[in-house]
MARVEX-618100 format. One record per residue (C-alpha): x, y, z. Coordinates in steps of 0.001 Angstrom, whole numbers, padded with zeros to 6 digits, always signed. Layout:
XYZ ...
***
This chain:
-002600+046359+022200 -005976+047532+021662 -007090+043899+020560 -005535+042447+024019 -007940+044741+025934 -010825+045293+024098 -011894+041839+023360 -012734+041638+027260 -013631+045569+027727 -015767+048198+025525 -013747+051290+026310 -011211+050821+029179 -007972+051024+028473 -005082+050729+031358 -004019+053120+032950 -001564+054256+036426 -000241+057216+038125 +001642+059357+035998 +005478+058233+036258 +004993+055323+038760 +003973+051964+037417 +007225+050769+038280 +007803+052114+041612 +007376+049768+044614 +004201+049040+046768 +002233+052007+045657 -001598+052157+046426 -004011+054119+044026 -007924+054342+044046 -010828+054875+041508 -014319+056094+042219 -017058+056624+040978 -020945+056100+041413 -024012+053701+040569 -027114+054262+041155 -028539+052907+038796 -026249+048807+038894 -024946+047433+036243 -022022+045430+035681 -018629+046109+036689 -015226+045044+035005 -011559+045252+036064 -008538+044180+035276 -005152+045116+036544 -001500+044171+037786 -000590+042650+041733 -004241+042703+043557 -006942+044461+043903 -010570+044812+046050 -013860+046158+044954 -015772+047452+047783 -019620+048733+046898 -020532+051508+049471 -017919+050637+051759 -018117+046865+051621 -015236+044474+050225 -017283+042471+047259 -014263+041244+045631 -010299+040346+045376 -008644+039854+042166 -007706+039226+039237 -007514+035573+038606 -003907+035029+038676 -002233+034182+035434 +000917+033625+033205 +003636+036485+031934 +001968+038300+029673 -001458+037155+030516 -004073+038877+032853 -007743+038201+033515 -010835+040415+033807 -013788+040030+036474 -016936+040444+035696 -018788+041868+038498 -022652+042427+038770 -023573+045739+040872 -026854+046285+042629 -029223+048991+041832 -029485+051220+044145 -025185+051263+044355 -024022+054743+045843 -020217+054544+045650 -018229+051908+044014 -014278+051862+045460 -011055+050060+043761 -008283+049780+045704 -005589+048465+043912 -001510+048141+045068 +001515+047855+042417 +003581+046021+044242 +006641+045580+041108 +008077+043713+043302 +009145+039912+042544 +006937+036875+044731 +006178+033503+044439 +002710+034363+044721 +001971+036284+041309 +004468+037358+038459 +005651+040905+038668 +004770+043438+036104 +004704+047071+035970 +001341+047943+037530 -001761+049353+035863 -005649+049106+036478 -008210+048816+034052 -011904+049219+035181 -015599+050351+033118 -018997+050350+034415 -021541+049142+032013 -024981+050931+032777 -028118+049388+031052 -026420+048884+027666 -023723+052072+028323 -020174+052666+029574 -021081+055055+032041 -016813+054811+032934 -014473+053721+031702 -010515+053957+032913 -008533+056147+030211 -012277+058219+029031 -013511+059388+031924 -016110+058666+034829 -013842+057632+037511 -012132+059922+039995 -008643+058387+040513 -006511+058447+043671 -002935+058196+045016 -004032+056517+048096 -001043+058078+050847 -003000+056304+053688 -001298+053083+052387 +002683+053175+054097 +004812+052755+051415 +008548+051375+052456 +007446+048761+055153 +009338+045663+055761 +008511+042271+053563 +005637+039879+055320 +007492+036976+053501 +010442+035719+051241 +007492+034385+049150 +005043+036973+049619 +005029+041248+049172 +005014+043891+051932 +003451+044199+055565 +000658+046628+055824 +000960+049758+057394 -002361+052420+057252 -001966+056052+058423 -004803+056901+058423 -004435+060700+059631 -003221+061024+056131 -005386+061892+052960 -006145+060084+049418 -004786+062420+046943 -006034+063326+043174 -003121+062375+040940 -002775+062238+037517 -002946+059052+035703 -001767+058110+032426 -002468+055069+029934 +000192+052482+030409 +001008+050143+027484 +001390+046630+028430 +001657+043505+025879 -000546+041452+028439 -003114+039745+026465 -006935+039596+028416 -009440+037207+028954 -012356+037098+031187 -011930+035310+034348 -011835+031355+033888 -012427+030549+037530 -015463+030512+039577 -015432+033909+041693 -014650+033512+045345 -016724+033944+048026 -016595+036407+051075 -018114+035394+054028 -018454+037386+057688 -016906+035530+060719 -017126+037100+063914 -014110+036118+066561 -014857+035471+069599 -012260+037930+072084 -010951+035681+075089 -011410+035373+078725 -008606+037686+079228 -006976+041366+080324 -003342+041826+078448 -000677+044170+079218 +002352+044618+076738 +005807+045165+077558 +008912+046311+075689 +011689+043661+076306 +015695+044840+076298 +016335+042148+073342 +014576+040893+070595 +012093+037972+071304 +013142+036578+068157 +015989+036990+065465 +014983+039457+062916 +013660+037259+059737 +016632+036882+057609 +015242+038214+054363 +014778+041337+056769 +018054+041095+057985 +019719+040375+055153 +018246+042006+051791 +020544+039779+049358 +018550+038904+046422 +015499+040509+047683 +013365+043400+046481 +012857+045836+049639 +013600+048623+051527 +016554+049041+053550 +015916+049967+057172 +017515+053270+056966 +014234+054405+054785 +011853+052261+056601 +008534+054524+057197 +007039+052066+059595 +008825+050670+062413 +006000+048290+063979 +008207+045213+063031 +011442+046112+064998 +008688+047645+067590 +007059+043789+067660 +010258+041835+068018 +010662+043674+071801 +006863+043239+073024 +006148+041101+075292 +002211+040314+076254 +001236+039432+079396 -002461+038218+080060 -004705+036956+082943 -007734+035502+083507 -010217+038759+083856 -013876+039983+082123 -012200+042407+079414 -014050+045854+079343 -014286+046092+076087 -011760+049097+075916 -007770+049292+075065 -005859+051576+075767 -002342+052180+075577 +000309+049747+077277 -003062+046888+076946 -003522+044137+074457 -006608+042284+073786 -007010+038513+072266 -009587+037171+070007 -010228+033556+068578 -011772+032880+065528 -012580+029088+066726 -011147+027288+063254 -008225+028796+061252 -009666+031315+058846 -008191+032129+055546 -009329+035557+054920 -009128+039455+055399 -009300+041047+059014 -011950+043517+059733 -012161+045876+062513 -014734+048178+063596 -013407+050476+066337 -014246+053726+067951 -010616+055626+068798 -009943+058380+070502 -006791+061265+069137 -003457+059591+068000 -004033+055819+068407 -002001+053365+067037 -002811+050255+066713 -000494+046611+065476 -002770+043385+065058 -000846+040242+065530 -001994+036728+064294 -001419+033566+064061 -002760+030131+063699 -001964+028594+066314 -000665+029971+070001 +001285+028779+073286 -000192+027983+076619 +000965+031380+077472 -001299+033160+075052 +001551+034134+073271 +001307+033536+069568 +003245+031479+068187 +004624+032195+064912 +008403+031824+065462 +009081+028864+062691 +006440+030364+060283 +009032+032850+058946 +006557+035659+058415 +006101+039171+059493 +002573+038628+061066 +000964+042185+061794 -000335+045426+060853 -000023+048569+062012 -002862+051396+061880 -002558+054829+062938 -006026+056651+063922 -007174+059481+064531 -010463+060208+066962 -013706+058735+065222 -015554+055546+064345 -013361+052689+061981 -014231+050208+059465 -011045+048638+059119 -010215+045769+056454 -006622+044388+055390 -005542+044889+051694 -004476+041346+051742 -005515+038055+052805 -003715+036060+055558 -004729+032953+057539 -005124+033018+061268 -007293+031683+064245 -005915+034191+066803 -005733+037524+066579 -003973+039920+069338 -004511+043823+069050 -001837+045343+070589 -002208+049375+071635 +001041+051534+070878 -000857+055013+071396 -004426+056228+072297 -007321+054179+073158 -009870+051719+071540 -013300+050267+071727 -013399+047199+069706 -016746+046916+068306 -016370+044318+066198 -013132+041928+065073 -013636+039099+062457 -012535+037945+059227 -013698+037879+055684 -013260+034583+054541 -012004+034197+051465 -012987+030644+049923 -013569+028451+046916 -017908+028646+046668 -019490+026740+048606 -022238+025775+046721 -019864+024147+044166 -018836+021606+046588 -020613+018174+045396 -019606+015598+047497 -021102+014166+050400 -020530+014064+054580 -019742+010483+055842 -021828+009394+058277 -019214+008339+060825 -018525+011623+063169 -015160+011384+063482 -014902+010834+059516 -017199+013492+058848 -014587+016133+061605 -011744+015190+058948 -014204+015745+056214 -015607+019413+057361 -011890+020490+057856 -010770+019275+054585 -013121+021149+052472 -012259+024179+054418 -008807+023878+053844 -009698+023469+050209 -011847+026001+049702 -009169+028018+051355 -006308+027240+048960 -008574+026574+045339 -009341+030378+044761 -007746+031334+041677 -004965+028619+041390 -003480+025502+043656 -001784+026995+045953 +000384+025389+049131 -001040+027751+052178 -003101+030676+052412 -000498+032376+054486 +003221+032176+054032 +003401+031944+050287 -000340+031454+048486 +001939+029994+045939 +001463+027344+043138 +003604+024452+044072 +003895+021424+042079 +003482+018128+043468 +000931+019950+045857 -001113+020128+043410 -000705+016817+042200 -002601+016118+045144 -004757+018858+044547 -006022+017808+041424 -007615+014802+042815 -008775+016784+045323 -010491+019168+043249 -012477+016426+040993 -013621+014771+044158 -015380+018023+045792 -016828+018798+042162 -017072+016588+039923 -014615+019055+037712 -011354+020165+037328 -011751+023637+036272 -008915+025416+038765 -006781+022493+037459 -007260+023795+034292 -006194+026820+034945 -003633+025870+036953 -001694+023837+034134 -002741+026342+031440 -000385+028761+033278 +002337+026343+033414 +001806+025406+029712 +002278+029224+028751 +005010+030476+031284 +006428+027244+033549 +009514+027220+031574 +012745+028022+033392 +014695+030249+030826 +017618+029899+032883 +017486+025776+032542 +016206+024815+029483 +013685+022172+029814 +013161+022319+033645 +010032+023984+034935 +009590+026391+037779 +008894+024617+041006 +006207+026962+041387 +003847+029240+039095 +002584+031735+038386 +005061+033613+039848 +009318+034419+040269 +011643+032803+041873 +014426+035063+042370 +017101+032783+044004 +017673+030578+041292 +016217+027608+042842 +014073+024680+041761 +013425+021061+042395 +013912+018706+039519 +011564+016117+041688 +008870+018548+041097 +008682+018555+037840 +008567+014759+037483 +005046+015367+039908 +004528+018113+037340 +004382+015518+034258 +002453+012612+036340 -000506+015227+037027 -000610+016103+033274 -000938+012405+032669 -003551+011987+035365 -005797+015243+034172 -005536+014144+030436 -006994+010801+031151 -008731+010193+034380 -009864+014146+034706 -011658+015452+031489 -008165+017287+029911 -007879+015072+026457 -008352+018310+024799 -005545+019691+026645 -002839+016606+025466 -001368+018616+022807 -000567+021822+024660 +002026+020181+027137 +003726+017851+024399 +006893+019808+023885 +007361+021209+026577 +007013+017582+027919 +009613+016687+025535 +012305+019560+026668 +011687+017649+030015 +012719+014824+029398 +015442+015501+027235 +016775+017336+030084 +016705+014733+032561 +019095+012589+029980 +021926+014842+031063 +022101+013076+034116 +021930+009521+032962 +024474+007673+034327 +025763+004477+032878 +023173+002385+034532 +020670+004857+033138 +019745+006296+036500 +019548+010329+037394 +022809+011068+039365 +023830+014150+040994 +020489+016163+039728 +020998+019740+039666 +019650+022157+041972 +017085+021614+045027 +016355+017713+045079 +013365+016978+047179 +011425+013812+048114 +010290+014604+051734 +010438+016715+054383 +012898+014185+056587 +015710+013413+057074 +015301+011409+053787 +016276+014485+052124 +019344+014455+053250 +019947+010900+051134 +019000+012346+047658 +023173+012133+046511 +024582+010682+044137 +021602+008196+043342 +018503+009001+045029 +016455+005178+044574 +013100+007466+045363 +014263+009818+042569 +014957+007315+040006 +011934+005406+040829 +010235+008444+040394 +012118+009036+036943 +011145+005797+035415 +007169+006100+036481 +007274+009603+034429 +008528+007818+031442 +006138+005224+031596 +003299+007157+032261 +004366+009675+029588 +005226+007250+027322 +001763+005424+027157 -000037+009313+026743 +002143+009879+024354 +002751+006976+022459 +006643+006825+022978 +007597+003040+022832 +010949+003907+023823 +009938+006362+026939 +008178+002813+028172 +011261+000503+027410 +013459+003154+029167 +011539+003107+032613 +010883-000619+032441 +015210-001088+032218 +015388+001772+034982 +012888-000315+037479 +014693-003938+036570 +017919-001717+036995 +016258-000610+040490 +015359-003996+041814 +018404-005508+041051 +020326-002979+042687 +018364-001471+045094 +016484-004419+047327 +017833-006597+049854 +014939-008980+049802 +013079-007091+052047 +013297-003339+051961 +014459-001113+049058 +017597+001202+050207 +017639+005234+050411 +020723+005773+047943 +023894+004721+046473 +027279+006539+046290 +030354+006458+044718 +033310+004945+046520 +036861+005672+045949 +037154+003342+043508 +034106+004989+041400 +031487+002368+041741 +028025+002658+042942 +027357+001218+046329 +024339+001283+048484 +024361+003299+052155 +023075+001184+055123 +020267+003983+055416 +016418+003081+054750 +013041+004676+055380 +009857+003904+055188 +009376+006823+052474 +011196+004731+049829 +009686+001560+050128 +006416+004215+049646 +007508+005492+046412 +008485+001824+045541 +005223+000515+045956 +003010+003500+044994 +005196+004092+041484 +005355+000167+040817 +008929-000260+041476 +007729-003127+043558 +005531-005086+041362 +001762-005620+042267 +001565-009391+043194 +004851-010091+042968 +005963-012420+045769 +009399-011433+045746 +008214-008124+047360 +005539-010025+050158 +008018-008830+052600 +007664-005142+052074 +004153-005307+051977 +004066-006728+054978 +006748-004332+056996 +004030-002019+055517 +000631-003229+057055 +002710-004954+060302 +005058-002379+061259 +004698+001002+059345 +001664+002041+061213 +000542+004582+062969 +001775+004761+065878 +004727+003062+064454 +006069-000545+066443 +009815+000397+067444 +011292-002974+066456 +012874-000589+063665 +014281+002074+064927 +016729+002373+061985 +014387+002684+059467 +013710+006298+058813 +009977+007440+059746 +007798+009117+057023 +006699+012760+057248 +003298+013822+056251 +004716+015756+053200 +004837+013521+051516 +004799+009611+052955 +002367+009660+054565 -000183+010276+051766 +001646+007814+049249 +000533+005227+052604 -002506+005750+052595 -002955+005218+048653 -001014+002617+048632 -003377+000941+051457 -006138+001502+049393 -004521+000237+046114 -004308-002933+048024 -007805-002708+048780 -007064-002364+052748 -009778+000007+053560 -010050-000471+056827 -006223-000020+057365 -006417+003468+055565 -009284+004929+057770 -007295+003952+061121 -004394+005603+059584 -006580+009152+058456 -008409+009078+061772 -004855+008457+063881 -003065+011589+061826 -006054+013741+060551 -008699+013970+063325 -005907+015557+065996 -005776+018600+063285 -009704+018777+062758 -009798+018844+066668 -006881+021322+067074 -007614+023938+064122 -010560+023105+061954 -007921+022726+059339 -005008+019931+057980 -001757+020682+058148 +001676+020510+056421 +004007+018877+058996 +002629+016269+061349 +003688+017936+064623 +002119+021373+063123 +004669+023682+063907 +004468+025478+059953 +001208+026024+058234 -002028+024714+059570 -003470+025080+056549 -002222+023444+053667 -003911+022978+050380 -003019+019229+049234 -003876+017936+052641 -007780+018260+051668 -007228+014761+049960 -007893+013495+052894 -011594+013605+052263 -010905+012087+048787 -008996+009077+050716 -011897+008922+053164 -014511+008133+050216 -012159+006088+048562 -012334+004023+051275 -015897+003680+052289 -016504+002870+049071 -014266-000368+049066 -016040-001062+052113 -019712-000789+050459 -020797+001977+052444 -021447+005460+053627 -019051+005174+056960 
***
């Protein structure tokens, strides 16, 4: 224990309030002063912000694998008065972190000397009541809602060294940056209204706690969610005052989706209580809309009379945000965000020269820099999980913008120690780091998993890395034999099977084509990193197995099934997503005549807008056809064809939200980490062209 720690810090040790490092969604606080700068160092379980004299400097840690945690290194200016960690144990299972029970570990290094150090002294530590405790969840994936009473008082407790077997390192990702945004309030006086029913149904992990970690509704403390579900806002067209007050709502837009923490400065007057609503998106009747987002999108602050400086714990993205007034009455003074983003400065790569490019370009390196902070992750909002296959996507991302692959890295250093499902031996988690409590996973991903290995070890600067996934590689495979029918193709995977969001997913039984095409381009690609002859011969008989089964002479079909006499015969479905994964995995060999057809049903009628003469062929979503298009344009050196289709689906979301989206029509997140390829896509193609754009 004292090696794990020490090699990172000189004297701090962890440490939590006496008797609760396993209770749920607890908040606790150290102090202490620095006049004099220095450096700062912490370390701890769940998250945690580092504000100097009031001001949030930092979020962390660095999220890693069981048993692993990372310490920040953070420099503080001379001239310091008080230095603030706020830190919540959430023990509480999320795809967005693993769970562990919660410590903190901090020391302040003072010209050569610990002038504190958690566990020896210097800091004053807190119970921070002000935080609500038993609130509702914000998401399946994702902890609890905030609620802040702020009548109430931070409270000396006693803390006590906890001993954890997490082994420390110092941070092995750049540190984020934090970046003032004001938001502009709208045109518009609001007036709130409770309804008889419920605006929407109560979110069904809410609803119904099975196989979730949180607190029933009998103990609930706060009661802003059911409160929320009834109100109804109601705005028109007026010069706002500047003042709330009870029964009003006001509405503020940020401009661009913002990934970030909300800060308010208000002046309130006795007993106000406040719930901020936001979302990324809204209707025409300046109602936000987060109805299919499946999130609890508020907080709730209680105030009483004086000036506020208010900033979430957490980060969230949003574009809108609505302040709804429950009690009392406030001046807003000031309402923005923090953003929360990859550095800037690290970004390398250039701004094409066409505008309408350059729109797609700007709002793809926000929406990286919004999802690259510690890991990959899918959204800033929802989840700010590690998804697979997103980040297959990702990763080319990433060494576009700089040059690097650092978060990459990272990324697949935590799956290397941790991925493994113990549950299913040799399947890995669909995401990580963090737990997926109901049971699921999607064998698809982990095929993506092994094809980004394959792609960092060779194209991306990880040939050190090669030896660290080979077994675990090997478990993978192994596992997939299972379901080797006699053909040799996967039937009837296990679990969540996934190849798009369509209704393409609904053709993954018995013999998903996509799947198995899928299968053999793992083996291949494995085979030739790894030198297994026989992982190469396998995929090569899959693919012949494919074609010959598979292809009508013109388009590759969705799946096969058993009929009642037990043999394998082929549905009448197709989709353009298959014939995707047929020609971006090599199913459909390069130059091959025999499939001139399908590439031309892909350049003639697969575009964007999409000719109806096919109405039965299944349309591709953006997640995930659409971007196997637009490489597979550009593998066929079809520039020009692959900028009409990025400016046709991309520019719309630049336009709309600053940001690029999961689903094509938007209706989910609006800010989705592997969509930043885009920008990767766009120089891809200029440069086949021979020029800037």
């Amino acid at each position: 224990m004292e090696e794990n720690h020490m090699c990172v810090c000189k004297r701090a040790v962890p440490i939590w309030i006496k008797g609760k490092e396993k209770d749920i969604n607890i908040c606790a606080e150290l102090m202490c002063t620095a006049p004099r700068g220095g450096v700062l160092r912490v370390g701890g379980a769940s998250f945690y912000s580092v504000f100097f004299d009031g001001a949030q400097v930092h979020f962390g840690p660095a999220r890693k694998a069981h048993g692993y945690g990372a310490v920040d290194e953070i420099d503080v200016p001379r001239g310091t008065g008080l230095i603030t960690v706020r830190v919540v144990g959430y023990n509480c299972p999320a795809f967005n972190g693993v769970m562990q029970p919660s410590f903190i570990m901090a020391e302040l290094e003072t010209e050569g000397e610990i002038a504190a150090a958690t566990g020896h002294g210097g800091f004053k530590c807190f119970e921070n009541r002000q935080h609500v405790q038993k609130t509702v969840r914000y998401s399946v994936q994702r902890h609890f809602t905030e609620s802040w009473d702020m009548t109430k008082e931070l409270v000396e407790a006693e803390f006590e060294r906890v001993h954890t077997d997490v082994k420390f390192g110092m941070r092995d990702v750049p540190y984020v940056e934090l970046t003032e945004l004001w938001a502009k309030r709208l045109p518009a006086a609001g007036k709130w209204r409770k309804e008889e029913n419920n605006r929407y149904p109560m979110r069904r992990y809410i609803a119904d706690p099975e196989n979730k970690v949180h607190f029933p509704m009998s103990e609930l403390e706060s009661h802003a969610y059911e409160e929320w579900l009834r109100i109804k806002t109601d705005y028109c067209a007026a010069k706002p005052d500047g003042k709330l007050r009870a029964g009003s709502c006001g509405m503020w837009d940020m401009g661009v989706v913002i990934a970030g923490f909300f800060r308010l400065k208000l002046k309130a007057k006795a007993n106000t209580r406040i719930i901020l609503s936001f979302s990324e998106q809204k209707d025409d009747d300046y109602s936000l809309y987060v109805k299919d987002f499946n999130t609890v999108n508020l907080i709730e602050w209680t105030l009483p009379e004086g000036e506020w400086d208010l900033t979430s714990f957490e980060p969230y993205s949003a574009r809108y945000i609505e302040i709804i007034v429950m009690e009392g009455e406030a001046e807003a003074e000031y309402v923005g965000m923090r953003e929360f983003a990859f550095p800037n400065e690290l970004i390398t790569s250039s701004v094409p020269e066409d505008a309408e490019l350059a729109e797609i370009y700007d709002a793809a390196v926000r929406t990286f820099r919004h999802n690259v902070i510690d890991i990959y992750m899918d959204c800033p909002s929802r989840e700010r999980a590690g998804w697979l296959f997103d980040s297959f996507y990702t990763g080319r991302a990433e060494r576009f913008f700089t040059g690097g692959s650092v978060v990459e890295k990272a990324f697949l250093d935590n799956y290397a120690k941790g991925g493994d499902r113990k549950e299913d031996p040799g399947m890995v988690n669909m995401i990580y780091p963090g737990d997926v409590t109901i049971g699921e996973f999607i064998p698809q991903w982990a095929m993506w998993y092994a094809l980004e290995i394959c792609e960092y070890v060779t194209e991306r600067g990880g040939a050190a890395d090669k030896p660290k996934f080979k077994e675990q590689l090997e478990r993978l495979v192994e596992y997939f034999k299972g379901f080797e029918n006699e053909f040799g193709l996967l039937e009837r995977l296990d679990n969540f099977n996934f190849v798009e969001w369509s209704a393409l997913n609904d053709r993954v039984r018995d013999v998903s084509w996509a799947t198995n095409m899928l299968y053999a381009k793992m083996l291949s690609e494995l085979g030739a990193v790894y030198g297994r002859a026989e992982w190469i011969e396998k995929a090569d008989n899959i693919n012949n197995v494919i074609r010959d089964m598979a292809f009508d002479g013109k388009l590759f079909c969705d799946r096969a099934v058993r009929n009642a006499h037990g043999r394998l015969e082929n549905t009448d479905e197709r989709s353009e997503t298959t014939q995707y994964y047929a020609l971006f995995l090599g199913t459909s060999q390069k130059g091959d005549n025999t499939y001139k057809p399908l590439r031309r049903m892909l350049t003639d009628v697969f575009t964007t807008p999409r000719r109806e003469k096919y109405p039965d062929i299944l349309k591709a979503e953006m997640f995930m056809g659409v971007y196997l298009k637009i490489d597979i344009l550009l593998d066929m050196n079809m520039p020009d064809k692959a900028l009409n289709e990025i400016k046709s689906i991309f520019l719309p979301m630049a336009r709309e939200s600053g940001t690029l989206w999961e689903h094509l029509s938007g209706y989910k997140s609006r800010n989705h980490g592997f969509a930043s390829y885009a920008a990767a896509a766009i120089d891809k193609a200029l440069r086949l062209m021979g020029g800037k754009g």
